[in-house]
N, C-alpha and C positions, 0 to 999 in steps of 0.2 A: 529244563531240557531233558530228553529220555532218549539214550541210544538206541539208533536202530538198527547199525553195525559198529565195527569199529573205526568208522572215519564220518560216519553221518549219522549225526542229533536229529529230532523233533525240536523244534523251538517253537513256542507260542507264547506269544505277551497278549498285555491288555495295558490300556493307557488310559489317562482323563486326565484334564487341567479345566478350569475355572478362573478368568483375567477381569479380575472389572478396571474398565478405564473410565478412571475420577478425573475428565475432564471437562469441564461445565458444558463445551458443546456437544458434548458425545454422552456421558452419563449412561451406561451400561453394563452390559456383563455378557461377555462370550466363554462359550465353553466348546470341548471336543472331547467324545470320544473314541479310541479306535483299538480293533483286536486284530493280530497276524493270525492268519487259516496257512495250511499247508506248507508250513514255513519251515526248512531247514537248515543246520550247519552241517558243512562238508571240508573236511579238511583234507588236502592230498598230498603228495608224498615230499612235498618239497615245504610243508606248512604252511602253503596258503588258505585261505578261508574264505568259502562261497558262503554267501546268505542268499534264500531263497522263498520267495511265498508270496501273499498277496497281504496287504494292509488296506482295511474297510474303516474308514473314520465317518462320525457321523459329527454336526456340527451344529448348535444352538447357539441361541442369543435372546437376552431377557433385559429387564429394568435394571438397573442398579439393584447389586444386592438379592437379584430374584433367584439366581439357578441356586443350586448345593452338587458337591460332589460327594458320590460313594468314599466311604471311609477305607474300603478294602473293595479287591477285584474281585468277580467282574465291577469295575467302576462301571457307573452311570451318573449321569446327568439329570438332576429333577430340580421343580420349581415352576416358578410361575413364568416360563420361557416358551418358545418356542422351536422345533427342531428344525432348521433351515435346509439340510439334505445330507447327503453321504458323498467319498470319494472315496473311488478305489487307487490302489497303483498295485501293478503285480512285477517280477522281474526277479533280478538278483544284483546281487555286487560282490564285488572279490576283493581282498585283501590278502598281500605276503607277507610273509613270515616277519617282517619289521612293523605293520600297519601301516605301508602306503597302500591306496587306493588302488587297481589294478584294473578293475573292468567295472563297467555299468551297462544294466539294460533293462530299461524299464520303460515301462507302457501304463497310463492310465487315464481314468474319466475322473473330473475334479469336479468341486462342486456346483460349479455352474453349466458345466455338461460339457464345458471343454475337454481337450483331449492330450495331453501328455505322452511323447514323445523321449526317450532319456538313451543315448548310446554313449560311445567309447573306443578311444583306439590310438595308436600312435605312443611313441616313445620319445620326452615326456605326453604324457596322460593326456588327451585333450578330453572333455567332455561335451557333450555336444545336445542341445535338445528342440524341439521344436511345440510349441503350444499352438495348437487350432482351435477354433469355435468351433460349436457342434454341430453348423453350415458347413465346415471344411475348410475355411476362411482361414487364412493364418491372423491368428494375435500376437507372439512373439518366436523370434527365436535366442538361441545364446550357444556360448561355447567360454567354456572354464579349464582353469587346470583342476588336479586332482587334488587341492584344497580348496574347489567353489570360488576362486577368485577369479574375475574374464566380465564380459559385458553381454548383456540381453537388450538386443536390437527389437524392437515393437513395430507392427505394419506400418506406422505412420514415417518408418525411418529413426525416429528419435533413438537417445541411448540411453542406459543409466549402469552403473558399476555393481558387479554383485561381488561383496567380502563373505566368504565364509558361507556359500549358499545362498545368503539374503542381499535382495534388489534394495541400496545404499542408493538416496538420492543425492 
């Protein structure tokens, strides 16, 4: 991070992970990687903390055993894979002075061209978002508290339980 006053950072990361899944009907290997552009921290006078920027992941999948990761950033992804596509999300989120969650709002194109939807409001926290295909069609939506737990309702009506952000069936 590099200040740019005294209450707002530059922050810029970079990521990558490599997962192979050893299991006889699947036999693979996915990888991701993603950098934050125009990403800042803002702290204000009461010590809460805005993150802000856009995050660009790009997404491969190879044989077993086939990708590698960079050993140091900028990671990348090589090997005998293929790059499957990108997703952005841009937005922010807020955090007080304790680390409760406080706001969300985010927008982004995922990797199959849907569309991401991410807001916030209410006291406690409700999180709220909506996923469309890239018809406009809805695929799901959902609404959480400000730990990721709540349910994501799917077009067909159906439900399933999300812990901690992740769709638990």
């Amino acid at each position: 991070m590099a200040p740019q006053s005294a209450t707002v950072d530059t922050l810029a990361a970079n990521s990558g992970h490599v997962l192979n899944v050893v299991v006889p009907k699947i036999n693979e290997e996915f990888g991701h990687t993603g950098v934050i552009t125009n990403g800042t921290e803002t702290t204000d006078a009461s010590s809460d903390v805005t993150y802000a920027g856009t995050h660009t992941g790009t997404f491969y999948k190879g044989a077993l055993n086939a990708l590698t990761l960079s050993a140091a950033p900028p990671f990348t992804v090589s090997g005998g894979g293929t790059a499957l596509g990108t997703a952005t999300i841009t937005g922010s989120i807020t955090f007080d002075s304790t680390g409760q969650l406080t706001n969300v709002a985010l927008t982004g194109t995922l990797l199959s061209g849907n569309t991401l939807t991410v807001t916030s409001a209410g006291s406690p926290l409700v999180v709220s978002g909506t996923i469309l295909a890239a018809t406009g069609s809805n695929v799901a939506t959902f609404s959480l508290d400000q730990f990721g737990d709540g349910t994501i309702t799917y077009a067909d009506g159906s439900q399933a339980v999300m812990i901690d952000w992740h769709v638990v069936k």
